[in-house]
N, C-alpha and C positions, 0 to 999 in steps of 0.2 A: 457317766452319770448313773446315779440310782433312782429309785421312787419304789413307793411302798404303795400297795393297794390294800387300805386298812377296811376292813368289813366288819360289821356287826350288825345282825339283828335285818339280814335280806337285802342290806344296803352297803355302798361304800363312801369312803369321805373322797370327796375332790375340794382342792381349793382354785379361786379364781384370781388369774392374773391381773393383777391391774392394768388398766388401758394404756395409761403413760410406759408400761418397760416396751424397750425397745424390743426384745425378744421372747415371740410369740405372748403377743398383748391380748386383752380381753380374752380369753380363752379360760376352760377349767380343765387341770389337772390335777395329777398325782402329787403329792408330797413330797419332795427328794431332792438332789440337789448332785451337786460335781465331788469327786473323789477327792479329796486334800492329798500334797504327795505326802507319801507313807503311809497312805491306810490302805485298809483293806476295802471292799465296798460295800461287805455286810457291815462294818464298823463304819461307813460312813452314811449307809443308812440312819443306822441308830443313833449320828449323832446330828443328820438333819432332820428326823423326826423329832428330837430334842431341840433343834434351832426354832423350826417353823411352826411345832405345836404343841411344843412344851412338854409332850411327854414322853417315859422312859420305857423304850422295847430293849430285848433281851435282841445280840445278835441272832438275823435267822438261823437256824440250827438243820431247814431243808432246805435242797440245790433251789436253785431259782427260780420262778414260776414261768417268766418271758423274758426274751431280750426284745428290744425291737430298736432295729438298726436304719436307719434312715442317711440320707446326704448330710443332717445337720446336728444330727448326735446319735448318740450310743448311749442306751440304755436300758440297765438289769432293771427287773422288776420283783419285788417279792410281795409274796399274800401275808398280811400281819393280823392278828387275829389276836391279841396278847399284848397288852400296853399298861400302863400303872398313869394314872392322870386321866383328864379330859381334854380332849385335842382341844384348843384355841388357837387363836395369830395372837402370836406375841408382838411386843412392840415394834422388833425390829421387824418386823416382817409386813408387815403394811405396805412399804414400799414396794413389795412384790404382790404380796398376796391382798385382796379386799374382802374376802366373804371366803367361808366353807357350806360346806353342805352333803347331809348325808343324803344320799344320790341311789334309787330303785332304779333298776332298766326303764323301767315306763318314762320316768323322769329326763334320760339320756337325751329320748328323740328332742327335748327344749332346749338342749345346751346346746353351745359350740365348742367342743372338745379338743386339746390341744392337736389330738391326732386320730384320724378316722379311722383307728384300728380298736379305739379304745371302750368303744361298746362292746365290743364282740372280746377284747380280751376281759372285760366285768360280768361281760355272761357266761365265760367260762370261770373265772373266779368263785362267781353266789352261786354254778349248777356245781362245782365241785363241793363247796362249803354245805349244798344240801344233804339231808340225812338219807 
């Protein structure tokens, strides 16, 4: 799997899972999605950030920011900063996703986040993005 941690402007986008999927429901996260066979997984970033919010990033061109490995998946994570478009949920994606939202730390401690690591990896994402 991949997921993008797209930031701008102090904050990052999460999108929220809808309650109905079976896997990991009502929850917000990352952007990103499963590896299609023959890609690469910067190319399948860019082409799930294309699926789920419409808009177009360049492949990341730095290593990857976190992996975070768990029992029930494996997933790269890269910092995006550089997109052409306005994230939205497109239509197919409703069925997954219900709501975005661009997301301060402060904002964190209201969610239920897909995984409890994910605060602490968005604090290190906007403390490195500071000047």
């Amino acid at each position: 799997m991949v997921a993008g941690i797209l930031m701008r402007d102090g904050r990052v986008l999460l999108c929220h899972r809808s309650a109905d999927r079976s896997w990991y429901p009502d929850v917000w996260d990352f952007p990103g999605g499963h590896i299609e066979a023959g890609e690469t997984p910067a190319l399948a970033l860019v082409r799930e950030l294309g699926e789920e919010l419409g808009i177009a990033a360049e492949p990341p061109s730095e290593p990857e920011f976190d992996r975070l490995v768990t029992s029930e998946f494996d997933c790269t994570l890269w910092i995006v900063t550089d997109w052409v478009g306005t994230p939205a949920l497109s239509a197919d994606e409703h069925d997954e996703h219900d709501e975005l939202a661009w997301c301060s730390l402060r904002m964190l401690n209201e969610l239920r986040l897909a995984d409890e690591s994910y605060a602490t990896l968005i604090a290190r994402a906007l403390d490195g993005a500071s000047p």
